[in-house]
C-alpha positions in Angstrom: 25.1 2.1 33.8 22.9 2.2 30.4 23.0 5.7 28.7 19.0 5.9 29.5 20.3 5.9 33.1 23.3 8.0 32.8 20.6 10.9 31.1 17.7 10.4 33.9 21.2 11.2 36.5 21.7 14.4 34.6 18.4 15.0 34.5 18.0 14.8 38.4 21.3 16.4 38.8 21.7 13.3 41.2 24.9 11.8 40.2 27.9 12.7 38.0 27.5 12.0 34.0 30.4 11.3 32.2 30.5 11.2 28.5 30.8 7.7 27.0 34.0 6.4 27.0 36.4 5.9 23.8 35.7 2.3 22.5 32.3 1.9 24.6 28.9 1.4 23.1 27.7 3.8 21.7 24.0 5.6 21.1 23.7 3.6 17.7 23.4 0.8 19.1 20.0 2.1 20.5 18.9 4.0 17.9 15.3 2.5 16.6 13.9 6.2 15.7 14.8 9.1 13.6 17.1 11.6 15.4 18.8 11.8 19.2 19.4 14.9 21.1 20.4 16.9 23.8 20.9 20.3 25.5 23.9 21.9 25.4 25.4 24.0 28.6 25.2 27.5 28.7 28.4 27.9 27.8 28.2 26.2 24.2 24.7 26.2 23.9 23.6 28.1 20.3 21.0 31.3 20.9 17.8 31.2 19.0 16.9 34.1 17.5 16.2 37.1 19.2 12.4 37.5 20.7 11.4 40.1 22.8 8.9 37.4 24.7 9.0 37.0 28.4 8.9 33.0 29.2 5.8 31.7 28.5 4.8 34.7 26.1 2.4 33.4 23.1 3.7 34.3 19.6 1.9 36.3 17.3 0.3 37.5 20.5 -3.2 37.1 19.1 -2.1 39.4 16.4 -3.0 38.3 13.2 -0.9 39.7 11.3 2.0 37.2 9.3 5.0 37.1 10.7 8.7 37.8 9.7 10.9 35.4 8.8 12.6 36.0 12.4 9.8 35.6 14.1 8.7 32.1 12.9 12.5 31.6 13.4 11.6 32.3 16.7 8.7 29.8 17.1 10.7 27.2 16.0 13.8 27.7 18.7 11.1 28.9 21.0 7.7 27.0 21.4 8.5 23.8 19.2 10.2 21.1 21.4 12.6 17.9 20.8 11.2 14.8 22.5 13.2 11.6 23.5 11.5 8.1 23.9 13.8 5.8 26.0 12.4 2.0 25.7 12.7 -1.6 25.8 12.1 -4.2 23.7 12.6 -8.0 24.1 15.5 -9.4 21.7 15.6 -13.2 20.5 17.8 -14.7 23.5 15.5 -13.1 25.9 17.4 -10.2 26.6 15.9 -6.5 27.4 17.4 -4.2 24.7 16.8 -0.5 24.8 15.9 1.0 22.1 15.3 5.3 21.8 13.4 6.7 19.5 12.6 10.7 18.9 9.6 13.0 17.8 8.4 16.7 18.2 5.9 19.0 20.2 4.9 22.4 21.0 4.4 24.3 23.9 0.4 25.0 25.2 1.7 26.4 28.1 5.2 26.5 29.8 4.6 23.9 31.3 2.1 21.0 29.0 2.9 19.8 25.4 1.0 18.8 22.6 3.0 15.7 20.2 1.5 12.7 18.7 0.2 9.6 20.8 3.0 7.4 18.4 5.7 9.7 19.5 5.2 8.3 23.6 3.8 4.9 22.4 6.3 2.2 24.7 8.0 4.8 26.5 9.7 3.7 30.0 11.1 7.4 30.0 10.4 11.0 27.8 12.8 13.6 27.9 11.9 16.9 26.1 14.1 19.9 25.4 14.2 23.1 23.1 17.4 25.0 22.0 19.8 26.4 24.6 17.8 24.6 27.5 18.7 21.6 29.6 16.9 18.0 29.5 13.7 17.9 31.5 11.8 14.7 32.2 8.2 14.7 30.8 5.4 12.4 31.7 2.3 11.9 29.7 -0.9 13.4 31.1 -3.3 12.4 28.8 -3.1 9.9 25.8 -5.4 9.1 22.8 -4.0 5.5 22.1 -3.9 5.9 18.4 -2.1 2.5 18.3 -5.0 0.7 19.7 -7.9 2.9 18.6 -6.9 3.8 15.4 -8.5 6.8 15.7 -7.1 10.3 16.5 -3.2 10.6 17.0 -2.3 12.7 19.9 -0.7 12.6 23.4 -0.5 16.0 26.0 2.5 16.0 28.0 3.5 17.5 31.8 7.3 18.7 32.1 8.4 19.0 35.6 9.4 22.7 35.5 8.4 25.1 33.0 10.9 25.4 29.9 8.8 26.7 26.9 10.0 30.2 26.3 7.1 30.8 23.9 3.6 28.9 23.2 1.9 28.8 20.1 -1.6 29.8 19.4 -4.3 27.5 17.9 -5.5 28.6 14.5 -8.3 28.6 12.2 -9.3 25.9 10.1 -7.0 26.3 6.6 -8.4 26.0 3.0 -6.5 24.4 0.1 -3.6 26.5 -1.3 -2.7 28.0 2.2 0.8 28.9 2.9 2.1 26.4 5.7 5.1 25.4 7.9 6.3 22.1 9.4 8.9 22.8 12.2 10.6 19.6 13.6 13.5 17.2 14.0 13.5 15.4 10.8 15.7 12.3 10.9 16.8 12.9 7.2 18.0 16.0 8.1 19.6 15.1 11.3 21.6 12.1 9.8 23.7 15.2 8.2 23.9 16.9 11.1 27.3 16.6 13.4 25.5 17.3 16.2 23.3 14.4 16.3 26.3 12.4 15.1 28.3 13.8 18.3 25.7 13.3 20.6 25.3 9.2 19.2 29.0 9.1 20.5 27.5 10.4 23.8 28.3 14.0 23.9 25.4 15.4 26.0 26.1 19.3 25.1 25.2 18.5 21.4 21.7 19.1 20.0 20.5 18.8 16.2 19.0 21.9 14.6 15.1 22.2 14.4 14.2 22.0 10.7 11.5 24.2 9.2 10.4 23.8 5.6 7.7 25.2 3.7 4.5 24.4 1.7 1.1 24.9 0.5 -2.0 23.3 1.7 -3.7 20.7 -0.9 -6.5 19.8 0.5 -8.7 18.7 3.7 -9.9 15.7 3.7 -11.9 12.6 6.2 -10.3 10.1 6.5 -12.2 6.2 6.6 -11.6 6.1 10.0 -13.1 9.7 10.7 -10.3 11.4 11.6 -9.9 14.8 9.2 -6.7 15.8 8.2 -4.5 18.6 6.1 -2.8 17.2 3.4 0.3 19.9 2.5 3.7 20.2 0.8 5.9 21.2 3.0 8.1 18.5 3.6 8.8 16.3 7.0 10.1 12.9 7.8 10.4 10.7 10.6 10.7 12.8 13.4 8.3 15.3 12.9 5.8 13.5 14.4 3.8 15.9 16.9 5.0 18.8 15.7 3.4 21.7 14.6 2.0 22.7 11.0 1.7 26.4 11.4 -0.2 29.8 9.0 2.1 32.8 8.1 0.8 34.2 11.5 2.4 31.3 12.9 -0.8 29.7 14.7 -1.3 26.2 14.6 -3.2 24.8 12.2 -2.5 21.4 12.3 -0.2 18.6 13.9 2.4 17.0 11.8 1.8 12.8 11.8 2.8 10.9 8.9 4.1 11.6 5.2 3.5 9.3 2.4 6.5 7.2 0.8 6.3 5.4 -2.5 8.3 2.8 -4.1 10.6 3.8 -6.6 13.2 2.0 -9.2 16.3 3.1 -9.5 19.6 2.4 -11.7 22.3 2.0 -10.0 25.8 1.5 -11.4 27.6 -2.0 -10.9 30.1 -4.1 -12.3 29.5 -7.9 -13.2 32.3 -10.6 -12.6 34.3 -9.8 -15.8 34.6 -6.0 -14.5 32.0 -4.8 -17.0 29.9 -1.5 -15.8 26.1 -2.9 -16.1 22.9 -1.0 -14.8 21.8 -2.4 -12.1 18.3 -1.8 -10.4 17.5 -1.1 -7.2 14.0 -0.4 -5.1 13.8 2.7 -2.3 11.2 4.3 -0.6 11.0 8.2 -1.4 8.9 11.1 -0.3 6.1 11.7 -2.5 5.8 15.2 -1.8 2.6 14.5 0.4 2.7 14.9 4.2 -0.6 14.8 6.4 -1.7 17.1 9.6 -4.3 16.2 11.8 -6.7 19.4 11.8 -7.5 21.9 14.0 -10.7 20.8 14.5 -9.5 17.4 16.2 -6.9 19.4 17.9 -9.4 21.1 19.6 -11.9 18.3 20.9 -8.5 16.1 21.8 -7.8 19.1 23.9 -11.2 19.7 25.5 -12.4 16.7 26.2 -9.2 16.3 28.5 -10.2 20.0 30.3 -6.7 21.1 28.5 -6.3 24.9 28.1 -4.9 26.3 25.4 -4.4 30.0 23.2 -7.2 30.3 20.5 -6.0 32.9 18.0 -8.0 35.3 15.8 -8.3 34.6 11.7 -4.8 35.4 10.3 -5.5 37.9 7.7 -3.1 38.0 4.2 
């Protein structure tokens, strides 16, 4: 039995899962994303911080006033979601290979997510989960084909029972110099994390911490194929694809969907055949300190022109 097929038992709470076996394959070998996750039990799962919201409860509660530091705590562990991409790909000798890859979303309701169209791109099965909850199976309800049309970047999905403790509310339009947030599942991060590690050995009670880092808005901008985006500071990676970009009143003003890299040269260290430290260059890809949100403006017509529901929140006032 594949691990894809050894989650979607768990999931259906169909069949018995046993952890992957000393010495088997392991989730490494299917890795072609960022990150891998899942839900702890009860028992070992972490608590998020404390939120006096019932399930389904929006945060900020169309206040407009910012938000303590344990309240957009809360939105992360609350509203912002871990998604898993299960699917295949077609190796040299013919074979079917599975490959897994991961993003982010937030809640609109408790029951329908907002992530990016790239996140769900090839998927044969989505599983979604947020902090101290189990793996639910999600399945895509509406989709804007950004590989195709090159246009807008954005996919809704439908979870078969409601999980999200927490939505968030959709924001204003932001202006340059605006305090931000990007919450997600950064793979950078995550490659540190024991818990990812632990759950690429196939321990299904482990689950990577959601990151949240913080920024300033730089500018909004068209881009040449129409779509307008935020460019910001704060920093994400892959895996925060789809997730949220939020004001200090912790509405959403944007949705998280690529970062610019840059080649840089770098001196490395070596020794030549005599045994003679020499500099030796190198070429990586780093950050650039540049990340890019599609707006709330195209969050909005995404959303309406697939009759999607969602929390519109008042200005957030300093």
């Amino acid at each position: 039995m594949t691990f894809k097929s050894k989650l979607a038992c768990l999931v259906a709470a169909y069949c018995l899962v046993a952890p992957l076996a000393a010495g088997a394959a392991n989730l490494n070998d299917l890795i072609g994303g960022s990150s891998g996750a899942a839900s702890p039990p009860a028992s070992t799962a972490k608590k998020s911080p404390s939120s006096s919201l019932p399930l389904g409860g929006v945060l900020g509660g169309r206040g407009t006033h910012k938000l303590s530091k344990d309240e957009l705590r809360a939105a992360a562990h609350e509203a912002v979601v871990f998604v898993v991409n299960f699917g295949e790909t077609k190796a040299e000798d013919g074979s079917i290979k599975e490959t897994l890859s991961t993003g982010t979303g937030f809640f609109l309701d408790p029951q329908t997510l907002l992530t990016n169209s790239h996140v769900v791109d090839g998927a044969s099965m989505l599983l979604v989960s947020i902090a101290g909850q189990t793996y639910v199976k999600a399945t895509v309800l509406a989709d804007s084909h950004a590989a195709r049309n090159k246009r807008e970047d954005f996919a809704l999905l439908r979870i078969e029972k409601p999980l999200g403790q927490s939505m968030l509310e959709i924001g204003e339009p932001v202006e340059s110099l605006s305090d931000v947030y990007a919450i997600g599942f950064p793979g950078v991060v995550g490659k540190n994390d024991q818990r990812r590690a632990d759950f690429l050995q196939g321990d299904l009670s482990a689950v990577p911490e959601v990151v949240i880092s913080s920024g300033a808005v730089q500018n909004v901008m068209e881009r040449s194929n129409g779509v307008e985006v935020v460019t910001h500071s704060a920093l994400i990676h892959h895996g925060n694809s789809g997730g949220p970009l939020i004001n200090a009143c912790g509405q959403v003003v944007g949705v998280n969907t690529w970062g610019a890299m840059d080649n840089a040269t770098v001196i490395v260290p070596g020794r030549d055949q005599a045994g003679n430290v020499v500099a030796q260059e190198g070429i990586t890809s780093v950050a650039t300190g540049f990340a890019f949100a599609q707006t709330v403006d195209e969050i909005r017509h995404f959303l309406k022109s697939r009759h999607q529901s969602f929390q519109q929140g008042a200005a957030c006032r300093d």
